[in-house]
C-alpha positions in Angstrom: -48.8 34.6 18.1 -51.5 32.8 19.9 -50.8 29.2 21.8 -47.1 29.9 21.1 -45.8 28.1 24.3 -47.7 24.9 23.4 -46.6 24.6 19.7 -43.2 25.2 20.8 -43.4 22.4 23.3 -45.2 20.7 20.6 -42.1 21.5 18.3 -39.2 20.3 20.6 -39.9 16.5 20.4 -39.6 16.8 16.8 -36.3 18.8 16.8 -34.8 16.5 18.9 -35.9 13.5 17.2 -34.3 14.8 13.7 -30.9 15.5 15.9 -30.6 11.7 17.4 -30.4 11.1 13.6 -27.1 12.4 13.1 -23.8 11.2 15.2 -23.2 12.9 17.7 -19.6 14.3 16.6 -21.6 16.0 13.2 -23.5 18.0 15.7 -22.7 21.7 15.7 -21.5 23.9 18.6 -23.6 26.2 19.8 -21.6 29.7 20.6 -24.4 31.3 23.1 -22.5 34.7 23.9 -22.5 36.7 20.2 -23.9 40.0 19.0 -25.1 39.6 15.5 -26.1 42.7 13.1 -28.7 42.8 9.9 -27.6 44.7 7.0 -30.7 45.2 4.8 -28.9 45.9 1.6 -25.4 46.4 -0.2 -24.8 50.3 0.9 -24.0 49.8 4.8 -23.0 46.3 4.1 -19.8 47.3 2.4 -19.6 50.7 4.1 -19.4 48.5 7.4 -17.0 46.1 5.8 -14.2 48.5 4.7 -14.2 50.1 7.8 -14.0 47.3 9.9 -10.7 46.6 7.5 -9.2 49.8 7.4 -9.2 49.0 11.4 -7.8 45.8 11.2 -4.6 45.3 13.8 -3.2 41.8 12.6 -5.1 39.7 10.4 -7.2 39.8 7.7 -8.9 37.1 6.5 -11.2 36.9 3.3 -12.8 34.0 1.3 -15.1 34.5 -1.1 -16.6 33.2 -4.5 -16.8 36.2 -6.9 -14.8 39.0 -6.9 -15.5 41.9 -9.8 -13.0 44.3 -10.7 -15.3 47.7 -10.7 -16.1 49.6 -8.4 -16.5 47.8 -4.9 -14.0 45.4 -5.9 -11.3 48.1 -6.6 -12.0 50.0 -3.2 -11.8 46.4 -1.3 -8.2 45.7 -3.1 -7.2 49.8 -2.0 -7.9 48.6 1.2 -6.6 45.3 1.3 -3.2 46.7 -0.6 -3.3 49.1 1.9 -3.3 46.7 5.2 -0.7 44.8 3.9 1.5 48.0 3.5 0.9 48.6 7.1 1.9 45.2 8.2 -1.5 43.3 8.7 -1.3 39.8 7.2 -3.9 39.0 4.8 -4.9 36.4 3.2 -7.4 36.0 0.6 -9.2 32.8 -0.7 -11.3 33.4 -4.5 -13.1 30.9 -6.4 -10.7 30.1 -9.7 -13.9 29.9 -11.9 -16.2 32.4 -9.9 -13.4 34.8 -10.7 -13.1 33.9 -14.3 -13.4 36.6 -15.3 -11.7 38.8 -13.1 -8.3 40.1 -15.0 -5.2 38.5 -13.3 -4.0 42.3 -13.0 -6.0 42.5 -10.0 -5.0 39.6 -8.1 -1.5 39.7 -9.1 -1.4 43.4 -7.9 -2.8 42.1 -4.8 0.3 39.4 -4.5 2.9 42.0 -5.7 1.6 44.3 -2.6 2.0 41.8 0.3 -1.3 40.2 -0.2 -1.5 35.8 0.1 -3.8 34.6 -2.4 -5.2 31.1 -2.9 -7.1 30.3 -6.1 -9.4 27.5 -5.0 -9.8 24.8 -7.2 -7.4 25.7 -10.1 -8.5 23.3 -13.1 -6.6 20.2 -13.0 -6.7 17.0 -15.0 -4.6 15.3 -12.4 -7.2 15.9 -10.0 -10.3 14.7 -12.1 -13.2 15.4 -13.4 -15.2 15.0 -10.7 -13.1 18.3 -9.1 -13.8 20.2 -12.1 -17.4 20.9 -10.8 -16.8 22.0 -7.4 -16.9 25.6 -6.0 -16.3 27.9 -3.2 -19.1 29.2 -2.7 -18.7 30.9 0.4 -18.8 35.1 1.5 -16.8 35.6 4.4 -14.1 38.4 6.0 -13.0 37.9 9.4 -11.0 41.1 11.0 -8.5 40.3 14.0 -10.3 37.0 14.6 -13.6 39.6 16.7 -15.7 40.1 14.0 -16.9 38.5 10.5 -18.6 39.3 7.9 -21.4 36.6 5.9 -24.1 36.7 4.4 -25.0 36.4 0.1 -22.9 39.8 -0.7 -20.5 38.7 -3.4 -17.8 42.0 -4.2 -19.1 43.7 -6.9 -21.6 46.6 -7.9 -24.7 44.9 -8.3 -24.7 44.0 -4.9 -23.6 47.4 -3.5 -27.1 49.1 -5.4 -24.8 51.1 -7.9 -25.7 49.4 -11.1 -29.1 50.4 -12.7 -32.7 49.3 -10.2 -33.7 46.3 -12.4 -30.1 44.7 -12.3 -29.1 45.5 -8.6 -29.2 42.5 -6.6 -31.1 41.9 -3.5 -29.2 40.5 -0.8 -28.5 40.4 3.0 -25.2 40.0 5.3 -24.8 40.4 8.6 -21.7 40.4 11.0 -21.0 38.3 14.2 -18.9 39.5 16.9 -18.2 36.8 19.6 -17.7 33.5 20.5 -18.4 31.8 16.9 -15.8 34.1 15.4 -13.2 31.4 16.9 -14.7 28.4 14.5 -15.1 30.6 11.4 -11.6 31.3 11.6 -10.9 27.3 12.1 -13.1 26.9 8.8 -11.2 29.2 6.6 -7.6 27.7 7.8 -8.9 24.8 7.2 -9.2 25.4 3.5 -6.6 27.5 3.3 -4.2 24.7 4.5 -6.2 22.0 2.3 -5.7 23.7 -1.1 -2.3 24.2 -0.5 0.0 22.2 -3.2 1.3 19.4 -1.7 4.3 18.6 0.3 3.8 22.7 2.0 4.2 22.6 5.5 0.7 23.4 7.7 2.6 25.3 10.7 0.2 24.8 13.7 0.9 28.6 14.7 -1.2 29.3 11.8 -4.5 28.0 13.2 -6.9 30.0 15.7 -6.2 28.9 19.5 -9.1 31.1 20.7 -13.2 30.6 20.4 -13.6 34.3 20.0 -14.5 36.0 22.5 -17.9 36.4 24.5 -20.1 39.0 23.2 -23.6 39.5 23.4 -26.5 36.8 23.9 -27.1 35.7 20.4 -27.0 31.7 20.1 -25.3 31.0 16.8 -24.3 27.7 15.5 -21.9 27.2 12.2 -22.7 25.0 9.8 -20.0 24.6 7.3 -20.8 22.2 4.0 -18.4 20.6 1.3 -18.2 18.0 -1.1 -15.8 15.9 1.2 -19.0 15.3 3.7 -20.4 12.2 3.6 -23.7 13.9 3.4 -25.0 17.0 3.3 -24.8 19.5 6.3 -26.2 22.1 4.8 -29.6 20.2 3.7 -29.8 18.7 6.7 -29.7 21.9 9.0 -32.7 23.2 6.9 -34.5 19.9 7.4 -34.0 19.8 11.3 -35.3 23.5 11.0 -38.5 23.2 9.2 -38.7 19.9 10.7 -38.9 22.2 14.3 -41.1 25.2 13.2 -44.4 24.9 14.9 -46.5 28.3 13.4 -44.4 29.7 10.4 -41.4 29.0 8.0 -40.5 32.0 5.8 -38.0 30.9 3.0 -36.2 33.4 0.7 -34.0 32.2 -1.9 -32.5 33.1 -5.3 -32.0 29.7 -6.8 -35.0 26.8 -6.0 -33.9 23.3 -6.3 -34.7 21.9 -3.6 -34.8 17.7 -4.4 -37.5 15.6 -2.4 -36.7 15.5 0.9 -36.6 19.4 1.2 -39.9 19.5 -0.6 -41.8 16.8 1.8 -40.7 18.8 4.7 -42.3 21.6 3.5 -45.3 19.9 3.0 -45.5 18.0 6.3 -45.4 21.8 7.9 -48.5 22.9 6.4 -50.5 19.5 7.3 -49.3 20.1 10.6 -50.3 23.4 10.7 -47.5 25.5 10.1 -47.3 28.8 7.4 -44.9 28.4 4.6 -44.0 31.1 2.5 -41.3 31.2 0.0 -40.1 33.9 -1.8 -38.3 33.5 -5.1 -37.0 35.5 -7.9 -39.2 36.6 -11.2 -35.9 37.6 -12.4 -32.5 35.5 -12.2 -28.8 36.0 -13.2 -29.1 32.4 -14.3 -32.4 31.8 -16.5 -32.6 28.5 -16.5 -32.8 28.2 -12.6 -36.2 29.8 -12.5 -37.1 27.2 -15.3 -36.4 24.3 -12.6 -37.8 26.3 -9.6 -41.0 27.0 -11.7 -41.0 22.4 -12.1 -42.1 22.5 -8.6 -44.6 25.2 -7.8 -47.5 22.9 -8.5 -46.7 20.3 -5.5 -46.1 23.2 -3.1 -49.0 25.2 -4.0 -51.1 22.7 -4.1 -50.0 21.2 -0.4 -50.6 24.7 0.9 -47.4 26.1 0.1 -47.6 30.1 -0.7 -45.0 31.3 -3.1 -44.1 35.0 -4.6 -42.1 36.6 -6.9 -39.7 39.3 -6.3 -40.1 41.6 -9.5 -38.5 44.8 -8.7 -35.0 43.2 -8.3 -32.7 40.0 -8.7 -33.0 38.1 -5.5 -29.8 37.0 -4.4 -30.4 37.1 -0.5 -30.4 33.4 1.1 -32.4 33.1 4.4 -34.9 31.0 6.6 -37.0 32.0 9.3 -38.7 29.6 11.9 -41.5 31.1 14.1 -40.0 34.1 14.5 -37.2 33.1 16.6 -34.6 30.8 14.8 -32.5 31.7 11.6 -30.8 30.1 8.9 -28.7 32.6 7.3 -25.8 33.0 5.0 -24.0 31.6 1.5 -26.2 28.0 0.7 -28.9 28.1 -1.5 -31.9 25.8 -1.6 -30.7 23.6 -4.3 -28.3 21.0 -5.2 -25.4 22.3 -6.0 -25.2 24.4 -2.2 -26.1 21.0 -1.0 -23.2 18.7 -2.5 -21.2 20.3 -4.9 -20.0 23.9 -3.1 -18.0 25.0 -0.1 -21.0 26.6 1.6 -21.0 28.8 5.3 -24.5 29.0 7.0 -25.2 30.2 10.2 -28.2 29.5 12.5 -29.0 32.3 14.8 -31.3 31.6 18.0 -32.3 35.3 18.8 -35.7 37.2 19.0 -34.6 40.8 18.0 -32.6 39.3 15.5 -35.4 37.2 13.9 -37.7 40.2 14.2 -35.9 42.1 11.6 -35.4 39.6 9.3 -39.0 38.8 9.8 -40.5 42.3 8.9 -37.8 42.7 6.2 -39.4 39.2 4.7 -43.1 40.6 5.0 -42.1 43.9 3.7 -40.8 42.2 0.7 -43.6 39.7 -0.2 -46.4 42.4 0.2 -44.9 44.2 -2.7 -43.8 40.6 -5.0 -45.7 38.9 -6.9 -48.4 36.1 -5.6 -48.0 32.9 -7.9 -51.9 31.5 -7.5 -52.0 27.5 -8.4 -54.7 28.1 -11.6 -52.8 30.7 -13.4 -49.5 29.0 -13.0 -51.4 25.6 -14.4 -52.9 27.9 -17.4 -48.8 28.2 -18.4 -47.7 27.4 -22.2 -47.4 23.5 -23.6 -43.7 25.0 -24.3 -42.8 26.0 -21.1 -44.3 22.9 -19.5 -42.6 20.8 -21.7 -39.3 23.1 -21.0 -39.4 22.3 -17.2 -39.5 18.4 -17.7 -36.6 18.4 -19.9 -34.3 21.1 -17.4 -35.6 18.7 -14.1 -34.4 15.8 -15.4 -30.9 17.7 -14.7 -31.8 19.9 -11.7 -29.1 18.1 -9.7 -26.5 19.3 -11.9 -27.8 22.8 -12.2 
């Protein structure tokens, strides 16, 4: 891109004013020494997975928010089953309500076979209501404390490609092998240890003494949101982010709730000359979502905001790129609930060849999705218009 030294002196000033705005201790570290790999879809996503587990040495660590007993899910509990035999402690971290519908079976197979569970967020009335609505919403496996695993993937069939085209999902992980290994590790015994019932013991041997160790020249930075923050990590890293881009955001993102503040910043990008495309689902697991992303294409498109559609499948993949260079990659959505309400894992990832291939992946994408043009979408049904007021008066819940 032309002039791209002077808008990214242009861009620094701004990123550093957003940063003084946060204490000093909230900032996160950056890990400069990590190798970072892209996987484009489900198929060498999970492929990559299982064998880094059936490799694993000594510990297996695994957190995530759905787990589906088909397919994928019965090859990773094989697996898992089978580490245990072998001697490798695991431990594995599921969303209570995510896994809802999960059949005990599988977990308590799991337990019976040397496997350490941890239902997260078991309904309680003694904890509240306010509890009721929280959820882990996090995709993460970390093998011998070298390498993990993040990204939108979710264990199940859908996002492997082996359900029918128009249901797959579309999603991205990627692993990281390196320094940040050492604080992803921290994060999961940290929950691990704080959903324990009370009066356990937290042995300090349990927790990661390491930072991982150095490994490539990817700069990545962790940024790990929950509802015990006083505010929101998550929304703030994508504010500093935009806040810094100085030629082009590209946003993709299954579920579009952004709130105000998200929304302004997009806005003050394109007067100040930026490119903002987003790229959103025509098709969602959760109907109503598109309903309350839909509320506020007229603002965006209207302040210069492109948006598309991806028809051919369910979006489910969760990224942003900043001028080529800087991405925001992994579990949070762009809405309220990743915001306040979940456990979310994001990583930022300061890297050229890594932002090139999420970058032409992006393009490839939007050439073949759907344009949304301003006087078409204004031409929608009385209903429908009608519909989105009602569902945004409740888009924080959502």
């Amino acid at each position: 891109m032309q002039n791209s030294h002077l808008k990214h002196k242009q861009r620094l000033p701004r990123f550093i004013r957003l940063l003084s705005r946060l204490r000093p201790y909230e900032l996160p570290v950056t890990h400069r020494h990590n190798s970072v790999e892209l996987f484009q879809n489900g198929k060498p996503f999970f492929e990559a997975l299982f064998n880094a587990i059936r490799s694993a040495r000594h510990t297996l660590l695994l957190e995530y928010y759905l787990i589906h007993d088909d397919a994928v899910g019965a090859e990773l509990a094989r697996e898992l089953r089978a580490a245990a035999r072998r001697g490798i402690k695991v431990k594995l971290i599921y969303d209570y309500i995510g896994c809802l519908e999960t059949p005990s079976a599988y977990f308590k197979q799991l337990a019976r076979n040397g496997v350490k569970l941890l239902p997260f967020n078991v309904p309680s009335f003694q904890r509240g209501v306010y509890w009721f609505d929280k959820r882990d919403h996090r995709k993460m496996t970390l093998v011998d404390g070298t390498i993990a695993f993040l990204g939108g993937f979710n264990i199940g069939d859908e996002y492997a490609g082996r359900v029918g085209n128009t249901l797959n999902f579309r999603d991205l992980g990627f692993s990281i092998k390196g320094e940040a290994v050492g604080e992803l590790e921290g994060i999961f015994y940290k929950t691990w240890c704080g959903e324990q019932a009370v009066g356990e013991v937290r042995r300090a041997a349990e927790w990661p003494h390491d930072h991982g160790e150095k490994c490539g020249d990817a700069a990545v930075n962790i940024i790990s949101g929950g509802p015990r923050q006083r505010r929101s990590y998550i929304r703030e890293a994508f504010q500093v982010n935009i806040a810094s881009a100085a030629e082009e955001i590209l946003i993709a993102t299954p579920y579009f709730v952004p709130g105000p503040r998200i929304i302004r910043s997009l806005l003050r990008a394109v007067r100040r000359g930026v490119r903002v495309r987003l790229l959103l689902p025509a098709r969602s697991d959760v109907p109503i979502m598109l309903l309350l992303g839909r509320s506020s294409y007229a603002t965006l498109l209207r302040g210069g905001v492109e948006i598309f559609e991806l028809e051919r499948e369910i979006l489910h993949a969760k990224v942003m790129l900043i001028d080529d260079e800087r991405t925001v990659i992994g579990s949070a959505n762009l809405d309220q609930r990743s915001f306040h309400r979940n456990f979310e894992i994001n990583c930022i990832v300061d890297n050229v060849q890594f932002g090139e291939q999420i970058r032409n992946l992006l393009c490839d994408e939007i050439s073949t999705a759907r344009p949304i043009e301003l006087d078409v979408h204004e031409k929608r049904g009385l209903f429908i218009r009608l519909m989105e007021r009602v569902v945004s008066l409740f888009g924080w819940f959502a």
